[in-house]
C-alpha positions, 0 to 999 in steps of 0.5 A: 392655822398650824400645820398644813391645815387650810384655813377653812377646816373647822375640825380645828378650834381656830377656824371655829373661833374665828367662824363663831366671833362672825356669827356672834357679833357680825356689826364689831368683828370681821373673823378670818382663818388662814392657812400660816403658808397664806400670809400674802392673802393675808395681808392683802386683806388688811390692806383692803380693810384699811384702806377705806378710802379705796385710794391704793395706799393707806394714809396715817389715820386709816393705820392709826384705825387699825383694831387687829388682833393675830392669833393662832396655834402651832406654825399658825402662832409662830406666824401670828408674830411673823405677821404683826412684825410684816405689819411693823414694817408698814407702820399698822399698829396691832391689839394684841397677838396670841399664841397658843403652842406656838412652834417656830417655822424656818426662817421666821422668829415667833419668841420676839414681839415686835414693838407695834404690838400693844398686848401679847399673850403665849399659851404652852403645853411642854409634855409631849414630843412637840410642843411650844416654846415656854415665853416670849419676850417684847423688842420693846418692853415699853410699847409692848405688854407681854400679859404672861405666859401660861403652861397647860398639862393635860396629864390625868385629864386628855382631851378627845381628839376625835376626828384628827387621824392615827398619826396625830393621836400617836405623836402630837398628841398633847400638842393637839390637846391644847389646840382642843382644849376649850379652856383655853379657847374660851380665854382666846375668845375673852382676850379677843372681846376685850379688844372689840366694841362688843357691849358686854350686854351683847356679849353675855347674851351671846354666850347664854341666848336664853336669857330672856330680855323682855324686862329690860325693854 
């Protein structure tokens, strides 16, 4: 999550992402948010997820398992590299890593993909006071694909930001437009399904539950 946003708070598309994905397809992912200052938690988790031997350390097959994709927006996307490069050092393979506006924290280096990420995308709106950095490039251009860098601009069509407060609206304004922006967040989604065993089958009849089924039974 960017900001000071707790990892639970669903007015931002992260989170509800992350919730949907859950809900959607509860058998092929496991979802979670948190908070870009949480990356301890964070990696206890994997840990445990990976260790399915329950043995206290990982063996080379349950990292070679590892299905991870790390995606978040602003702080939350300058972590999301700090995070695949913290799971470099422990030899954890990972999908792919999307950043969305991504702002670099202190300390932490969110232009440079580290070499056990196999895909990387970077989504970046430059119009307003704060905004994300144009391109990222791969340590290792020959483990690392970096899928491209798209700009987005929201002059002429903003996005409502309603339920964010005055201070936001005023002086983070198209920095939060991406973050609400569903296009983008419909990507986020496609480029995250793409890396899952979800069947497409299950996956258009999530996205349109209506469709009656019978005649293909």
């Amino acid at each position: 999550m960017g900001g000071r946003v707790r990892g639970d708070d669903l007015l931002h598309k992260e989170a509800l992402l992350a919730q949907n994905l859950d809900r959607l397809y509860p058998n092929a992912i496991l979802a979670s948010t948190y908070a870009n200052r949480h990356e301890a938690e964070a990696l206890r988790t994997v840990l445990d997820l990976l260790n399915t031997a329950k043995s206290g350390h990982l063996t080379a097959a349950e990292k070679s398992a590892a299905r991870i994709v790390i995606y978040g927006h602003s702080w939350g996307a300058s972590e999301t590299v700090h995070f695949a490069r913290a799971l470099n050092r422990l030899g954890i393979p990972v999908l792919m890593t999307i950043q969305v506006d991504s702002v670099t924290k202190a300390g932490q280096d969110d232009g440079t993909i580290p070499p056990n990420v196999r895909e990387a995308i970077n989504f970046y709106q430059l119009d307003g006071l704060l905004h994300g950095r144009r391109s990222i490039k791969a340590a290792d251009p020959t483990r690392t694909t970096i899928m491209g860098n798209y700009e987005s601009s929201y002059k002429g069509h903003p996005i409502s930001l309603a339920g964010f407060s005055w201070y936001a609206r005023a002086f983070m304004r198209q920095h939060i437009e991406i973050e609400n922006d569903s296009a983008v967040w419909d990507r986020v989604k496609s480029l995250i399904l793409s890396q899952s065993p979800v069947p497409d089958s299950e996956q258009k009849l999530a996205a349109n539950p209506s469709v009656d089924t019978r005649a293909a039974k």
